[in-house]
SELUM-76325 format. One record per residue: residue in three letters; x, y, z of N, C-alpha, C in turn. Coordinates in pm, whole numbers, padded with zeros to 5 digits, always signed. Each point is the difference from the previous one (the first is absolute). Layout:
<rs>
ALAXYZXYZXYZ;...
</rs>
This chain:
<rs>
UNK-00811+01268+00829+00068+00075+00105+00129-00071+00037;UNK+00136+00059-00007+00098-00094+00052+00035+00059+00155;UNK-00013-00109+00086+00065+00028+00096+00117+00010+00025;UNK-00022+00060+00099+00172+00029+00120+00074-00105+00062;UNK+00084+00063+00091+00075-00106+00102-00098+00060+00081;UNK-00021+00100+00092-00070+00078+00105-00167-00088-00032;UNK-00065-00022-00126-00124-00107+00021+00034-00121+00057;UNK+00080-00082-00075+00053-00105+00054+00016-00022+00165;UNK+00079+00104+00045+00055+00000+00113-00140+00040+00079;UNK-00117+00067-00053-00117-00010+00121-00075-00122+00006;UNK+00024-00082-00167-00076-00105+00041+00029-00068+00080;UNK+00110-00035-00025+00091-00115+00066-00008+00034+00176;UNK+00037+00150+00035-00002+00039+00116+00145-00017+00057;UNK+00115+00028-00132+00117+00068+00113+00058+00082-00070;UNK+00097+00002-00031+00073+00151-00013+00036+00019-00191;UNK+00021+00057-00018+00062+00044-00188+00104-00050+00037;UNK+00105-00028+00115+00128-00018-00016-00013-00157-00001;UNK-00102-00043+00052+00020-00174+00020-00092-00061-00160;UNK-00052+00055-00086-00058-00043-00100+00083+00066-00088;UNK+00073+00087-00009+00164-00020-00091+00070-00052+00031;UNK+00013-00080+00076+00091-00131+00057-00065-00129-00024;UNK-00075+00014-00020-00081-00137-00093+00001+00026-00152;UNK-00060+00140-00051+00024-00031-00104+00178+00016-00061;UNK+00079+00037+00084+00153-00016-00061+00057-00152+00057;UNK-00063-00107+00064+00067-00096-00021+00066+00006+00136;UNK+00014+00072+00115+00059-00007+00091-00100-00076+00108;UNK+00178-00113+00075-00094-00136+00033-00008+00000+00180;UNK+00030+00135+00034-00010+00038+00179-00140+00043+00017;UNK-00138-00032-00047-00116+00013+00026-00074-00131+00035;UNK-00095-00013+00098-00049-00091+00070-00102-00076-00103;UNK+00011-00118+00032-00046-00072-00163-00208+00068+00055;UNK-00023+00041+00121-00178+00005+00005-00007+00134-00091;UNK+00145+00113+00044-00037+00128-00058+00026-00017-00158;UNK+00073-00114-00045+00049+00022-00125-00132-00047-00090;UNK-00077-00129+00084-00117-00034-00081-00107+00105+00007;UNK-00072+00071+00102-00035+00088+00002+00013+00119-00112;UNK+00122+00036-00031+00043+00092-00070-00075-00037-00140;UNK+00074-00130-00041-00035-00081-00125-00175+00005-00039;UNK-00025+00018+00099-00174-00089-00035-00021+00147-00035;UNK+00037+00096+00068-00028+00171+00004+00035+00052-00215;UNK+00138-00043+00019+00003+00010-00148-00081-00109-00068;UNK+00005-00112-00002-00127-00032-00122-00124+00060+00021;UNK-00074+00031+00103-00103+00046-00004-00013+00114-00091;UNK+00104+00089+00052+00013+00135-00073+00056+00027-00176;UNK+00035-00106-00019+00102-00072-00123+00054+00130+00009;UNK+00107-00011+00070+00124+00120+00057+00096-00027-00123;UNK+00000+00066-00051+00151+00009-00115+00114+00065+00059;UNK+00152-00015+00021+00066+00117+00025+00026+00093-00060;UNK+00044+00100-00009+00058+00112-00110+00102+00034-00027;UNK+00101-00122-00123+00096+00004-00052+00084+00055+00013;UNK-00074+00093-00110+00083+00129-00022+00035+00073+00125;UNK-00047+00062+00093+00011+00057+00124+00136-00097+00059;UNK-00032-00127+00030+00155-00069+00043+00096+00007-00053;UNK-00036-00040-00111+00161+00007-00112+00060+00165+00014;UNK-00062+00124-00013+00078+00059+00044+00038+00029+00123;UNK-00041-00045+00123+00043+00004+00104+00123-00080+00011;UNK-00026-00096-00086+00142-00094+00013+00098+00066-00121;UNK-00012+00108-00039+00054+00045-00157+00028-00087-00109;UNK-00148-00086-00019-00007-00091-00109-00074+00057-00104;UNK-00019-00057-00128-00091+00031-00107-00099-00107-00019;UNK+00037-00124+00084-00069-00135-00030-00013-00036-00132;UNK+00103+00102-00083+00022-00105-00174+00138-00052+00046;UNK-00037-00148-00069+00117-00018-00073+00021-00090-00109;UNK+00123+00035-00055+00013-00016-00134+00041-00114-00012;UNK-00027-00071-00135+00033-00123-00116+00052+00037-00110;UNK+00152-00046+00005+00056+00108-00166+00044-00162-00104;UNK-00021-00012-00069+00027-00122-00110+00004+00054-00144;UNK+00082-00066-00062+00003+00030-00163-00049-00016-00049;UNK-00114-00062-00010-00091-00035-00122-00116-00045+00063;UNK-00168+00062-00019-00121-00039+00095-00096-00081-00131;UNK+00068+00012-00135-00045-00057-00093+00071-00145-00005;UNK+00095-00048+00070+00021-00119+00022-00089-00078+00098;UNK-00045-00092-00009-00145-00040+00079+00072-00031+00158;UNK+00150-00059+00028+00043-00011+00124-00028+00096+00051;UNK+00077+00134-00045-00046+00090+00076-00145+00052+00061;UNK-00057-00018-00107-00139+00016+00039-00066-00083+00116;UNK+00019-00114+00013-00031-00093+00084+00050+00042+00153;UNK+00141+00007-00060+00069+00058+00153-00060+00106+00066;UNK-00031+00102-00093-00026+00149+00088-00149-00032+00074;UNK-00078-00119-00082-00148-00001+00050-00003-00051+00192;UNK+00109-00100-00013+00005-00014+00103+00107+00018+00110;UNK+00062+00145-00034+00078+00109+00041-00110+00075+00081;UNK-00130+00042-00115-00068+00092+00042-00118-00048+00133;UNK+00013-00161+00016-00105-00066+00080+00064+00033+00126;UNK+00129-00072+00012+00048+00011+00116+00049+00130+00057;UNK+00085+00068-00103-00063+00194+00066-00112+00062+00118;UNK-00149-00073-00107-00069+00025+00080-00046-00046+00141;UNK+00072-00092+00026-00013-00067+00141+00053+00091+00138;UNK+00104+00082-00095+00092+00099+00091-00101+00162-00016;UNK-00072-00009-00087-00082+00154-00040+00085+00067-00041;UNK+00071-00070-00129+00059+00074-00081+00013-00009-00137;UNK-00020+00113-00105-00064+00030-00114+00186-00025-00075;UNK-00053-00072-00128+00131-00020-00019+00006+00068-00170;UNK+00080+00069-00040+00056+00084-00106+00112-00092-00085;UNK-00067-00024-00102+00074-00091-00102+00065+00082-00101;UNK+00120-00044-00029+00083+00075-00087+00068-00032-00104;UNK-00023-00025-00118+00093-00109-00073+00117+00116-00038;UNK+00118-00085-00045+00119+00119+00030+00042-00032-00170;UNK-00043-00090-00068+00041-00036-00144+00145-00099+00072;UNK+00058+00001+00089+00137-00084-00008+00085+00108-00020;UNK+00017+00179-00064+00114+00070+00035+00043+00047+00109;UNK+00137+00047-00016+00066+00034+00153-00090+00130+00037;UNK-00012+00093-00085-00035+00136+00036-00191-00030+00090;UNK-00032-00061-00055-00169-00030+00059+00050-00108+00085;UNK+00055-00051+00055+00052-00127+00070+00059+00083+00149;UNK+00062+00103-00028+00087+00077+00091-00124+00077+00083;UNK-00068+00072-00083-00122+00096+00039-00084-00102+00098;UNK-00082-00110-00061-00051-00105+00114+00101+00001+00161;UNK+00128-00024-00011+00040-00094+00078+00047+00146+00082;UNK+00004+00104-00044+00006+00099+00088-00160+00048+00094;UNK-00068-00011-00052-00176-00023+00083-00094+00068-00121;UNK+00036+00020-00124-00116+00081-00073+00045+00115-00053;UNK-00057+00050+00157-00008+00136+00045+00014+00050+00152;UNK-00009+00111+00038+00077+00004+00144-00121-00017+00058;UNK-00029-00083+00122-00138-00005+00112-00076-00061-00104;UNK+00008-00093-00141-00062-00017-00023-00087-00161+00045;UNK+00099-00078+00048-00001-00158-00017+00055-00011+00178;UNK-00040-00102+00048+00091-00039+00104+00108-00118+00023;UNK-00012-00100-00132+00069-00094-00049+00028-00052-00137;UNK+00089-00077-00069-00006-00036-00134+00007-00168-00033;UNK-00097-00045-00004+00041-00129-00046+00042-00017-00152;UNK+00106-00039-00034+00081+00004-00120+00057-00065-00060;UNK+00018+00002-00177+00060-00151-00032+00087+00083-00113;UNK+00075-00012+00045+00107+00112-00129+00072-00069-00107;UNK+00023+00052-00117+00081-00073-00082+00123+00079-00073;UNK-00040+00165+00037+00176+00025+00026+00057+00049+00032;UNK-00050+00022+00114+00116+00068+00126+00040-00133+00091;UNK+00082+00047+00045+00113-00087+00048+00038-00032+00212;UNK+00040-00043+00051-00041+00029+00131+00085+00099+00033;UNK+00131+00021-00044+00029+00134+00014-00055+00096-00031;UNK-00057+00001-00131-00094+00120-00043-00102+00080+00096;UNK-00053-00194+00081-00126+00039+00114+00036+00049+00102;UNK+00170-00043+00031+00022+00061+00167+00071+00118-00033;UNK-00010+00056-00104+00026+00132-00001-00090+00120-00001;UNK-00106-00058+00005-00142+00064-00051-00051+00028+00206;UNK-00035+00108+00028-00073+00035+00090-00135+00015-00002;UNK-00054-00141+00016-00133-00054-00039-00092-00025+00129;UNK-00106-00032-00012-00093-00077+00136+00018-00143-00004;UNK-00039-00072+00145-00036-00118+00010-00037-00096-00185;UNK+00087-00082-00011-00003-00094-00101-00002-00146+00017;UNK-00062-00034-00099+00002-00169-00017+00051+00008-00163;UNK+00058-00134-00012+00071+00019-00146-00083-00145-00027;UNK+00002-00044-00150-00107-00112-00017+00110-00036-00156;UNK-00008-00101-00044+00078-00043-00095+00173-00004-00013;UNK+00058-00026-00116+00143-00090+00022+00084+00161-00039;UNK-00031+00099-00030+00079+00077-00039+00118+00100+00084;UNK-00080-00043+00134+00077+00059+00120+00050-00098+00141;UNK+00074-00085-00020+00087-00091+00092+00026+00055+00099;UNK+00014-00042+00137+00086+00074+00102-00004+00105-00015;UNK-00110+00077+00005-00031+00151-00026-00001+00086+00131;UNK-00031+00152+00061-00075+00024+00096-00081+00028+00041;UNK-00114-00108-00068-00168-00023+00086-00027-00180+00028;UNK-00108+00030+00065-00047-00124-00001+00012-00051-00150;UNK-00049-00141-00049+00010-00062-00130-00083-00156+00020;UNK-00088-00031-00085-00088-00051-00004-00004-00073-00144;UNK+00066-00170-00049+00053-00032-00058-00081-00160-00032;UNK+00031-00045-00130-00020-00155+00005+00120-00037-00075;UNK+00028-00120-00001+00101-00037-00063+00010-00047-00092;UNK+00040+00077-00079-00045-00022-00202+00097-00113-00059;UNK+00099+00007+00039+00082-00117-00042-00014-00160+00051;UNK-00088+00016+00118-00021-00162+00031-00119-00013-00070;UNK-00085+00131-00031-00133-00044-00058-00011-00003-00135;UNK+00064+00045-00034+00056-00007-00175+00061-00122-00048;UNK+00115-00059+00103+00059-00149+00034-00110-00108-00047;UNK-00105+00054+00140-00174-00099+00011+00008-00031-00129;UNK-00091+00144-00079-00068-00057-00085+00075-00044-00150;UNK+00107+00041+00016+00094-00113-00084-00011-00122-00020;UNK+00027-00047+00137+00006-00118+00036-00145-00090-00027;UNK-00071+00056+00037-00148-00022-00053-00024-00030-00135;UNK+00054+00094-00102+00006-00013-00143+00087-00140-00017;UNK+00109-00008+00044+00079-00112-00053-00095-00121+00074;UNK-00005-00016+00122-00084-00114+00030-00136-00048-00101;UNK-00036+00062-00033-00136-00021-00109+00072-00068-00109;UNK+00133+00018-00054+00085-00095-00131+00022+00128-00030;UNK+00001+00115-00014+00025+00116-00108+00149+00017+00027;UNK+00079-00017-00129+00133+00036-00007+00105+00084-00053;UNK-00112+00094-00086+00059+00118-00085-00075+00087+00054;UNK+00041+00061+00129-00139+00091+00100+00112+00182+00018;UNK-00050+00084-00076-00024+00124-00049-00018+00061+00135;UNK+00066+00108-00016-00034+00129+00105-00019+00128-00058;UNK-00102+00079+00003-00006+00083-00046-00018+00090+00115;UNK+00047+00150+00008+00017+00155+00082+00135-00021+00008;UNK+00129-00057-00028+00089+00055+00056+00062+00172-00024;UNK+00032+00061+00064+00091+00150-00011+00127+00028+00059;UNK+00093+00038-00088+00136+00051+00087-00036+00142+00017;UNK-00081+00076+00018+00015+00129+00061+00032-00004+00150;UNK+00022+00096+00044+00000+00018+00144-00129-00003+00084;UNK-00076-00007-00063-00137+00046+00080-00079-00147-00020;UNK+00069-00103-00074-00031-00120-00056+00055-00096+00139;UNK-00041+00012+00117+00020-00060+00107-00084-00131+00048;UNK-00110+00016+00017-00088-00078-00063+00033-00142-00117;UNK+00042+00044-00091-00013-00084-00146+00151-00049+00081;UNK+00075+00006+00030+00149-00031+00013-00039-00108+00101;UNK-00032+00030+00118-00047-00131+00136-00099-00130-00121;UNK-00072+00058-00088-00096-00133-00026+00083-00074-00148;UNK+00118+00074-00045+00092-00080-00065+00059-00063+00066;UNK+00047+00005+00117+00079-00043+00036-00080-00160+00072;UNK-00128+00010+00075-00092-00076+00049-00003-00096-00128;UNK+00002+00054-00074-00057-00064-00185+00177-00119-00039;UNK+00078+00074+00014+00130-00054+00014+00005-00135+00076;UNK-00003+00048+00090+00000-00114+00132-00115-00105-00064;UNK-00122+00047+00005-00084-00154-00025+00019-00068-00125;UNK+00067+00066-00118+00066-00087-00108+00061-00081+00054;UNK+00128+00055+00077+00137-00090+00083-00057-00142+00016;UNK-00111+00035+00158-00070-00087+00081-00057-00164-00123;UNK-00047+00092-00144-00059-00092-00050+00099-00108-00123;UNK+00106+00087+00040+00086-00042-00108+00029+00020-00112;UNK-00105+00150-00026+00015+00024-00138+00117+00114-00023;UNK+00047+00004-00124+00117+00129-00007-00080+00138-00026;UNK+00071+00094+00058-00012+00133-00014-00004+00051-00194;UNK-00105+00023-00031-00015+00059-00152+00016+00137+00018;UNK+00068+00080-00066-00018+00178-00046-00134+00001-00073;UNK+00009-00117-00119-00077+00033-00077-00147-00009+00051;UNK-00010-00065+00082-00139+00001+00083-00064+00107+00086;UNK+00099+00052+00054-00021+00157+00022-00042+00100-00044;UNK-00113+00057+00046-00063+00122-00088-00003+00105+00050;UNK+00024+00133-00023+00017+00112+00108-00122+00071-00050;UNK-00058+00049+00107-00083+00134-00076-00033+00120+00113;UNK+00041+00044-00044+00051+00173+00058-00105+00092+00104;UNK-00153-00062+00002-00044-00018+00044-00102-00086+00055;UNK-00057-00031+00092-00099-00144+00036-00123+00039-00017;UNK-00085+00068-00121-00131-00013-00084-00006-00128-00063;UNK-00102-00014-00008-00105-00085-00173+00094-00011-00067;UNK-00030+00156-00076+00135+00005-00137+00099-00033-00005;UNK+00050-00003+00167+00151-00075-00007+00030-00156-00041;UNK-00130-00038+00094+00012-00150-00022-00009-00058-00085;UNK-00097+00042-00105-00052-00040-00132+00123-00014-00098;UNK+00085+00184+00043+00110+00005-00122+00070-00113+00047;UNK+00072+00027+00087+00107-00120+00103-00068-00151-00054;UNK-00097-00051+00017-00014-00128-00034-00067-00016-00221;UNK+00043+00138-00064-00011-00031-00125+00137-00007-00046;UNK+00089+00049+00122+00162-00032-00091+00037-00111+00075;UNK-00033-00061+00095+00025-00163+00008-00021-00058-00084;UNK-00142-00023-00025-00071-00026-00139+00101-00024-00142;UNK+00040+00108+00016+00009+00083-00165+00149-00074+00039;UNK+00079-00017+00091+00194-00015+00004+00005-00137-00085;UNK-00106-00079+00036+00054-00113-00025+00008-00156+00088;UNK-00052+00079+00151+00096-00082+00129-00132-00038+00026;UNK-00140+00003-00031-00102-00037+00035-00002-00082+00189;UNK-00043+00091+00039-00035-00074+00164-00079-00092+00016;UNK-00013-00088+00092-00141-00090+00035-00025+00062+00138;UNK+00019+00105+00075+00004+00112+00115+00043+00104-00017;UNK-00076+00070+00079+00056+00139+00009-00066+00068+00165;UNK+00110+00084+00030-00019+00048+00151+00015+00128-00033;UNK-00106+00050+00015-00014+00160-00001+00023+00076+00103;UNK+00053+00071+00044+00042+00111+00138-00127+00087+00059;UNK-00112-00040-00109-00120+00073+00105-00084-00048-00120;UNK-00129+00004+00051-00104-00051-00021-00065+00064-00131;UNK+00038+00112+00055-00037+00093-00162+00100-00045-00123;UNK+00119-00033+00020+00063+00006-00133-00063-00170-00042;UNK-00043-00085+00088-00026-00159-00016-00137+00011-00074;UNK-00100+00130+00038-00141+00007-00080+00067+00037-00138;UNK+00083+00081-00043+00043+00063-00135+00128-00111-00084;UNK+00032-00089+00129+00027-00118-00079-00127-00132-00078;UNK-00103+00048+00090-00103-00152-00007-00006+00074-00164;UNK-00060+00122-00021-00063+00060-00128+00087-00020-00114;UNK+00163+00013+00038+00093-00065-00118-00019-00147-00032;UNK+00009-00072+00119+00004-00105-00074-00155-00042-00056;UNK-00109+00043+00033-00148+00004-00088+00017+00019-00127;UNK+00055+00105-00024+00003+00057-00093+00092-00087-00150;UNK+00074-00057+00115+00154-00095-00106-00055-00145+00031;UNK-00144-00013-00013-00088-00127-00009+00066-00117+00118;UNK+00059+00010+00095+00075-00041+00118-00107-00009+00100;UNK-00025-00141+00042-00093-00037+00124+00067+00032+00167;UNK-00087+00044+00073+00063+00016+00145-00112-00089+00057;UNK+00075-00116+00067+00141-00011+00070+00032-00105-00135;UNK-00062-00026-00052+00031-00149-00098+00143-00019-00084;UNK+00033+00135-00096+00090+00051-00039+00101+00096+00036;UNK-00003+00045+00151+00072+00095+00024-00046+00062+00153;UNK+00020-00085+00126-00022+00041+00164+00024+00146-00016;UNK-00086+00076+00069+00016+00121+00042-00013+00046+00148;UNK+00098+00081+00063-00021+00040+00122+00086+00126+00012;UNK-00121+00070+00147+00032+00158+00054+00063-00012+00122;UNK-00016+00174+00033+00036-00029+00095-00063+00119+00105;UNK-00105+00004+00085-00061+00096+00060-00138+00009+00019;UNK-00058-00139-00038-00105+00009+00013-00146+00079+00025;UNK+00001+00079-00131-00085+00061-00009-00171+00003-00041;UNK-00065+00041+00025-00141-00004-00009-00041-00076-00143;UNK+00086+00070-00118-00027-00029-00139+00053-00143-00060;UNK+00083-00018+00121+00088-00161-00033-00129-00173+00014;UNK-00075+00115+00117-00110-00157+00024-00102+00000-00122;UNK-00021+00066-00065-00133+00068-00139+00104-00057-00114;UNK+00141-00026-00002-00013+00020-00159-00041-00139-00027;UNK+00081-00042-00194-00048-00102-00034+00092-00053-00055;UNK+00091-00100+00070-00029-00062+00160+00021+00082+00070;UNK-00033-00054+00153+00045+00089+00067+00140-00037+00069;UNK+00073+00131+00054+00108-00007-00017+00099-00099+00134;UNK+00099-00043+00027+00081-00030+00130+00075+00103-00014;UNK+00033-00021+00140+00089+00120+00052+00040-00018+00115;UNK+00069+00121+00061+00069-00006+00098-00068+00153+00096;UNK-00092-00030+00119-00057+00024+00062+00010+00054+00081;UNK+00106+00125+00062+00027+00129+00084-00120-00032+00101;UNK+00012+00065+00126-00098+00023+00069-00031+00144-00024;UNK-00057+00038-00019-00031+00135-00030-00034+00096+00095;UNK-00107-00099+00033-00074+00047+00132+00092+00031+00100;UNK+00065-00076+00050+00110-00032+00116+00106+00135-00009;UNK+00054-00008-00146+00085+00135-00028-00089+00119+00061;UNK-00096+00008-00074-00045+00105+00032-00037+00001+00123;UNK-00012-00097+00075-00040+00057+00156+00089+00012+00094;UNK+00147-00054-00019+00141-00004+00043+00032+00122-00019;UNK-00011+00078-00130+00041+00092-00032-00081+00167+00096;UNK-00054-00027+00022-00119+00115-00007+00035-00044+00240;UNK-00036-00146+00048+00072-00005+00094+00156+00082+00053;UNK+00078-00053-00096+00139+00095+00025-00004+00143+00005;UNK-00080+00067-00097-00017+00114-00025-00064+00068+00150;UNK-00091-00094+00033-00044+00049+00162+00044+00015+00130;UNK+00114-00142-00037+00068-00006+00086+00090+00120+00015;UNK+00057+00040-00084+00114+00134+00004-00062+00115+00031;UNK-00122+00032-00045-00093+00124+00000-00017-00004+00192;UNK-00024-00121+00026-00049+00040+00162+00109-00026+00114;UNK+00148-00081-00076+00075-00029+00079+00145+00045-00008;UNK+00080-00094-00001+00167+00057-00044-00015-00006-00113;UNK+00023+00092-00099+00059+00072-00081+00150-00086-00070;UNK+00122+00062+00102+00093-00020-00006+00039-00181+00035;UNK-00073-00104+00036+00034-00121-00036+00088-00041-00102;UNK+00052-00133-00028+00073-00005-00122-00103-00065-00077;UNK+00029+00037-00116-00114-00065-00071+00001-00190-00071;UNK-00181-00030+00021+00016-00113-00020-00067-00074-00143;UNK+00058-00110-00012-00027-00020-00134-00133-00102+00031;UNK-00062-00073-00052-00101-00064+00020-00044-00077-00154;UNK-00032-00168+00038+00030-00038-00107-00174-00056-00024;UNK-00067+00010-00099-00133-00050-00011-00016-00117-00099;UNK-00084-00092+00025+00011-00112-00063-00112-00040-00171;UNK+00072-00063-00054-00081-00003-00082-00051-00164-00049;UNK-00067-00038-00099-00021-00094-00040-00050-00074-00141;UNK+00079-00087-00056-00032-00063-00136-00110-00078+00011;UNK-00108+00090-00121-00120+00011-00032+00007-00123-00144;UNK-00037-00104+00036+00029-00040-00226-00203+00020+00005;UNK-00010-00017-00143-00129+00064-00033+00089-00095-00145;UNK-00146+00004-00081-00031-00024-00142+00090+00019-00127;UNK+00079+00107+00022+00118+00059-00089+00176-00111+00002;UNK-00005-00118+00090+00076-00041+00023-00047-00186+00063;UNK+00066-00065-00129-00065-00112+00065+00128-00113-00029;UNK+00012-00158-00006+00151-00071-00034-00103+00007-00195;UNK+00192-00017-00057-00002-00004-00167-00023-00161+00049;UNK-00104+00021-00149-00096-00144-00057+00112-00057-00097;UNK-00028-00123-00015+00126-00082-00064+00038+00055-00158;
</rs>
């Protein structure tokens, strides 16, 4: 049987208007009537009824998560605990992968569909912030490097000091021919550009010179990328004793190249990611990396999103920076004499 407010309100013994003022959070009720109220709902295990509010407030209580790729394990990770903290607010969250084009990128960031969503948490890779403030969209949070000084909130770590890190990390161990593999000059290659540049800098720091030839691009950040990317290191000539992969996935599809090209990790060749993912602590070795809060994003993110939904709107928007941390693990240890 689910109860009412009107049960509630006889147990308790005051009004429907003062036990929707407990259950909405409003704090002008007398703490005897408010406990009262409380003991009234657990007894009754009083649920409210969502749906009934949200449209009173002309909500849908979805909202959306749009990302390019849910077969990349970050993402996956992210949305899981996208979808935790959602629910803290009683709200059902609609995941959307957009592939990374403008045309499915545009459709998200406009709401879906009309009345369908009441917010978008979003990580775009190619629309542009003009693109976004031209778009007559809902309440947004933006998440990744592809949209700078945009107009939504933005929810960020800093890839170039952490890319710097684990540079620097590699060279401290003795490794001196240390490889990067994901770089991209596309436009949508925003991302790969901040952790060259992080990658840049901690050569500097260590004293080593900037190689081209150490550079590996691959067009996208899969397995297959990494594997190919670290079989034409391999294959150039320039043989690394490191390599810094731009995500964790292309560093697993590097470990399998160099297996494969009879190459020991870490003995013959340090390996490191970057995103710390579930599959990075399992492999063999397991992997270092560079350690996003995930959690934190996602609860910053999904916070902002609430914040706008129940408050100003029109604020200027703020950026917000989340922290991360260098993980070494098994894949990375100092070269033996």
């Amino acid at each position: 049987m689910r109860h009412r407010l009107k049960d509630v309100a006889e147990r308790a013994g005051v009004s429907v208007k003062t036990v929707s003022n407990v259950v909405n959070g409003y704090l002008h009720v007398k703490p005897d009537t408010r406990a009262r109220v409380e003991e009234a709902i657990a007894e009754l295990n009083y649920r409210p009824n969502l749906s009934a509010r949200n449209l009173r407030k002309g909500r849908t209580g979805v909202i959306a998560l749009a990302v390019p790729e849910l077969d990349i394990p970050y993402f996956a990770e992210l949305a899981r605990h996208v979808v935790v903290a959602a629910a803290e607010h009683g709200w059902t969250v609609l995941i959307d992968q957009t592939g990374g084009g403008p045309e499915q990128e545009r459709v998200a960031a406009s709401g879906i569909a009309d009345h369908m969503i009441d917010g978008l948490i979003f990580s775009p890779l190619a629309l542009t912030a003009d693109d976004l403030a031209g778009l007559d969209g809902m309440p947004m949070v933006l998440l990744g490097e592809r949209v700078d000084h945009g107009p939504a909130d933005h929810v960020v770590i800093d890839n170039v000091a952490a890319a710097r890190e684990i540079t620097g990390h590699l060279a401290g161990l003795g490794r001196r021919r240390i490889a990067a593999i994901g770089s991209q000059r596309t436009p949508e290659g925003a991302s790969a550009r901040l952790r060259l540049e992080g990658y840049a800098a901690g050569l500097a720091d260590a004293g080593i010179a900037y190689d081209d030839r150490l550079v590996a691009p691959a067009p996208a950040w899969h397995r297959a990328d990494g594997a190919a990317a670290m079989r034409q290191l391999l294959d150039s000539g320039s043989r690394p004793d490191a390599v810094f992969c731009f995500n964790d996935t292309l560093a697993l599809g590097a470990l399998r190249a160099l297996h494969e090209a009879g190459l020991r990790v870490p003995e013959d060749v340090a390996v490191a990611g970057f995103d710390d993912i579930e599959d990075g602590r399992f492999s063999i070795p397991t992997l270092s990396t560079i350690a996003p809060d995930k959690e934190r994003i996602a609860r910053l993110a999904v916070e902002l999103l609430a914040g706008r939904l129940n408050g100003d709107r029109a604020a200027p928007p703020r950026e917000l920076q989340v922290p991360y941390q260098l993980t070494p693990r098994e894949s990375t240890r100092p070269a033996t004499a």
